[in-house]
N, C-alpha and C positions, 0 to 999 in steps of 0.2 A: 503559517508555514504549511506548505505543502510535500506530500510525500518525493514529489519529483524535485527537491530542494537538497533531500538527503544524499550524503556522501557513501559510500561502500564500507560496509559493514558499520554504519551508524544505527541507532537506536532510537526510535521515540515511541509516543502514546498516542491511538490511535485517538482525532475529538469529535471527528466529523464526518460522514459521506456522504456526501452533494451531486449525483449523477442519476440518470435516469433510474425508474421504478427495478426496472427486471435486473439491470448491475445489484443494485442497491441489496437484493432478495438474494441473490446468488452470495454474496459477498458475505451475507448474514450469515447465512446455511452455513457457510464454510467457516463462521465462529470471528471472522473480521468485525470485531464491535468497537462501539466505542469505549474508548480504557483500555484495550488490547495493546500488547506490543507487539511491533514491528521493526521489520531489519532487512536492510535492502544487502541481498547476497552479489547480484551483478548485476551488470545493464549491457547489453548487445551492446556493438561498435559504434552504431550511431545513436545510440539510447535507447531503442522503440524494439522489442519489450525490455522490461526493468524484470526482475527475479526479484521478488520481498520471502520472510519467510516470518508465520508467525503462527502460535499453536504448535510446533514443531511440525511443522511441512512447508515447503516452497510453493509458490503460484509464480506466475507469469503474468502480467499485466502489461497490458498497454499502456504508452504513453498520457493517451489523453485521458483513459480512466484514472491514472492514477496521479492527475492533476487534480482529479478532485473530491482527493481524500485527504483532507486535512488533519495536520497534526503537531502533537507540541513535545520539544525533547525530554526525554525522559531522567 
């Protein structure tokens, strides 16, 4: 499952991140591991960016990045 599969204000566990090196690095820093939970807050009118929020702060992601961050429900 993927994170662009989640419904608003659903819950899962982060398993995987499968995207270039420098996403991958950023995404770490900011505490996005795997075993993290996550929770998608909104998503703009046509989907593209999605709002996640996990560690108690919100990001902003892109569509295609966050295709490919897999994860499993919690």
């Amino acid at each position: 499952m993927r994170l662009t599969d989640l419904r608003l204000e659903q819950s899962a566990l982060i398993t995987k991140i499968d995207c270039e090196e420098k996403l991958v690095k950023r995404l770490k820093a900011l505490g996005c591991l795997e075993g993290t939970e996550i929770k998608v807050k909104r998503k703009a009118p046509l989907g593209d960016p999605i709002i996640v929020n996990f560690r108690g702060f919100d990001l902003a992601l892109r569509k295609k990045d966050a295709k490919n961050i897999f994860i499993k429900e919690a």
